[in-house]
C-alpha positions in Angstrom: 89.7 100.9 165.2 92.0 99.4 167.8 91.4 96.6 170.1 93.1 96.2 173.6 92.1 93.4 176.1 93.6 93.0 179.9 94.0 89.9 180.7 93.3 90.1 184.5 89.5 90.6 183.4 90.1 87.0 180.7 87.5 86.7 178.2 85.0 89.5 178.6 87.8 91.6 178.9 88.0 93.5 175.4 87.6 97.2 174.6 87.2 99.1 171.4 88.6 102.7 170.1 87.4 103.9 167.7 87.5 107.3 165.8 85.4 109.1 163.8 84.7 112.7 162.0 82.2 115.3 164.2 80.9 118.1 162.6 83.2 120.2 165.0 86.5 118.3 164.9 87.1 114.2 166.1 85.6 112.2 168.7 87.3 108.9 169.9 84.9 106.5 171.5 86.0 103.8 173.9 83.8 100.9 174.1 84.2 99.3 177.3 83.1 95.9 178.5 79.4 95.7 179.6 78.3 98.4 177.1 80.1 101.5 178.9 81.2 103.9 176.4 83.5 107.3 176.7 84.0 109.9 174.1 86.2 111.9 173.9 86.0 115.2 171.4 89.4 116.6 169.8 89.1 119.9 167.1 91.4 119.3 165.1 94.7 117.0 163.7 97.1 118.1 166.7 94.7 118.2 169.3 93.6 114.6 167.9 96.7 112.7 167.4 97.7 113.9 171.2 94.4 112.9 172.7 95.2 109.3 171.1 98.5 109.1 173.2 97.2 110.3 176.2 94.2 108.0 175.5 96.3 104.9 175.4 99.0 105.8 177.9 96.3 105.6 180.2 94.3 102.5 178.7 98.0 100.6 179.4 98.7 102.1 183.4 94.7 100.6 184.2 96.6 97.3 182.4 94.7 97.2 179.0 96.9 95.9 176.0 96.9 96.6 172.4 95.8 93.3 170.7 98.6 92.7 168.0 101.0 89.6 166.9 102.7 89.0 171.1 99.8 90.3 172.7 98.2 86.8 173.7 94.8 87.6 173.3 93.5 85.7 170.3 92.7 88.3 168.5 96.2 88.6 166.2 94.7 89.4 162.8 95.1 93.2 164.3 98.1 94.9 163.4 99.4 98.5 164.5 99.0 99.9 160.3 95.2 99.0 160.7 95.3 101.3 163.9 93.0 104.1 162.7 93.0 103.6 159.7 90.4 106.1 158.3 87.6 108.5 159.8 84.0 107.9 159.1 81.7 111.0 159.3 79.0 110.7 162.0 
């Protein structure tokens, strides 16, 4: 699980990704502010692990930040090794 905020949107502005097993690959859901959610559905490792970059490439040109130690945001007890850490099966 990673957090990012953008601080143009201050407080409410917090989103969640979050990964998980499928039954035919990966999905990575972003939970957005105000209960929108995307997912996104990768097949397998490679497909996965590029999804992820493109994923938060373009979470940080629409000015979300990762929340770690400099980010700002409160929320420091996330560091980049928890990033992902393990899959859950859905």
């Amino acid at each position: 699980m990673v957090h990012f905020f953008n601080p143009r949107l201050g407080a409410t502005g917090r989103l969640t990704v979050c990964s998980a097993l499928a039954s035919n690959g990966y999905r990575v859901i972003i939970k957005y502010p105000g209960n929108l959610r995307r997912v996104h559905h990768f097949p397998d490792d490679k497909s996965l692990h590029q999804g992820t970059i493109r994923i938060q490439t373009a979470l940080t040109r629409e000015g979300w930040q990762p929340c770690g130690l400099n980010s700002g945001s409160g929320l420091n007890h996330f560091t980049r090794k928890q990033h992902f850490p393990r899959f859950a099966r859905i």
